[in-house]
C-alpha positions as CSV (number, residue, x, y, z in Angstrom):
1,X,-33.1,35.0,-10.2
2,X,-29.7,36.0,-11.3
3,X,-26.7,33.8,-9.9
4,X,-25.7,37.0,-7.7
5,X,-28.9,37.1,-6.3
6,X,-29.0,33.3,-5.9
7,X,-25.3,33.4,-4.2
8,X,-26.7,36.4,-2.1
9,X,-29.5,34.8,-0.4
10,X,-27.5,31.8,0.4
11,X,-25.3,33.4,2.3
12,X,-28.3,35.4,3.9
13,X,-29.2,32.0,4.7
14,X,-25.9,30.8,5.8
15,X,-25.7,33.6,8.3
16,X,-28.7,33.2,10.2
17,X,-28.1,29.5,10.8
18,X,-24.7,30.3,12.2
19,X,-26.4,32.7,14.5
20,X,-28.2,29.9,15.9
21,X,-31.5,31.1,15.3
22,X,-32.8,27.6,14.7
23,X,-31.1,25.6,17.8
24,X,-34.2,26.6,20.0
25,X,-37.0,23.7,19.8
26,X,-39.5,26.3,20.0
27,X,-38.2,27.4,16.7
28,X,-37.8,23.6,14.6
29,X,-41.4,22.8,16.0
30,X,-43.0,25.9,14.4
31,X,-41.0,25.5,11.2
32,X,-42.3,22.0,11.3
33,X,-45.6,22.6,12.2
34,X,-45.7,25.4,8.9
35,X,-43.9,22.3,6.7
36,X,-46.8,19.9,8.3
37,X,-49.3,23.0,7.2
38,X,-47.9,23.7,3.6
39,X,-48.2,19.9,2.6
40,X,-51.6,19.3,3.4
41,X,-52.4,23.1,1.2
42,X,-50.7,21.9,-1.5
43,X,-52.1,18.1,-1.2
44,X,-54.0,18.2,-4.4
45,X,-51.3,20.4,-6.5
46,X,-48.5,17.4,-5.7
47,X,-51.0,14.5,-6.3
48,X,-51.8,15.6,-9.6
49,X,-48.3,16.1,-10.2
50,X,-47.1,12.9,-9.0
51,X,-50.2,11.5,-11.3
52,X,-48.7,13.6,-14.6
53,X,-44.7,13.0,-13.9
54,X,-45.0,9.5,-12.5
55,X,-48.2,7.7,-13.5
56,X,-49.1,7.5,-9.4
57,X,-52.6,7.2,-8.6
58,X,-54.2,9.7,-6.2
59,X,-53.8,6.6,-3.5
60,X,-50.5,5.5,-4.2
61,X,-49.5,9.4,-3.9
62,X,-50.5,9.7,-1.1
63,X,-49.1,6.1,0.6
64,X,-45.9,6.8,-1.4
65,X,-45.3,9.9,-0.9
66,X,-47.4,12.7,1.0
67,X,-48.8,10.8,3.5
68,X,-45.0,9.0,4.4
69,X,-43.9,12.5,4.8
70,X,-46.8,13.9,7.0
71,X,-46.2,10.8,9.1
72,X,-43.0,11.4,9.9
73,X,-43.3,15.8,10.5
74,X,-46.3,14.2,13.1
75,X,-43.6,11.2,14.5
76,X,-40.5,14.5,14.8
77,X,-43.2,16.5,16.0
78,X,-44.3,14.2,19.3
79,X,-40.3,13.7,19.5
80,X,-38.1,16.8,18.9
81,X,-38.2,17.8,22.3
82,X,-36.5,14.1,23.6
83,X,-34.3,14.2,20.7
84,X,-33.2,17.7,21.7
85,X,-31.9,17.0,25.0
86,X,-28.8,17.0,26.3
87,X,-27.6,13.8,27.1
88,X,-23.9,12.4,28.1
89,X,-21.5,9.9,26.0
90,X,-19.0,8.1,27.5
């Protein structure tokens, strides 16, 4: 990509989060549901990866790293709609 084209779809970007597009829970549990999705596709792709760039075994990949994260998309997951209320401060 060209920087034009780079600066382009960051504002594209820019836009539709200032539209508000991704306020609505409905919409942060699907994107995190595709995230949740996506990681366990590509499971094998960033083990060996992890395994070439940092010497990690397949088991301390996933401890370290993959499994941490799917851990915590399942932890926001049960969550998102508590943390998404509305609630008063003094």
């Amino acid at each position: 990509m060209t920087q034009p084209e780079i600066q382009a779809l960051l504002e594209k970007q820019k836009n539709y989060y200032r539209a508000g597009h991704t306020l609505p829970v409905n919409f942060r549990i699907n994107q995190l549901k595709k995230l949740y999705s996506s990681i366990k596709k590509h499971e094998l792709e960033v083990k060996n990866a992890l395994s070439a760039d940092l010497g990690k075994s397949f088991y301390e990949g996933f401890m370290c790293e993959s499994g941490l994260v799917l851990t915590e998309i399942s932890y926001m997951l049960r969550h998102v709609r508590k943390f998404a209320k509305r609630k008063r401060v003094h």
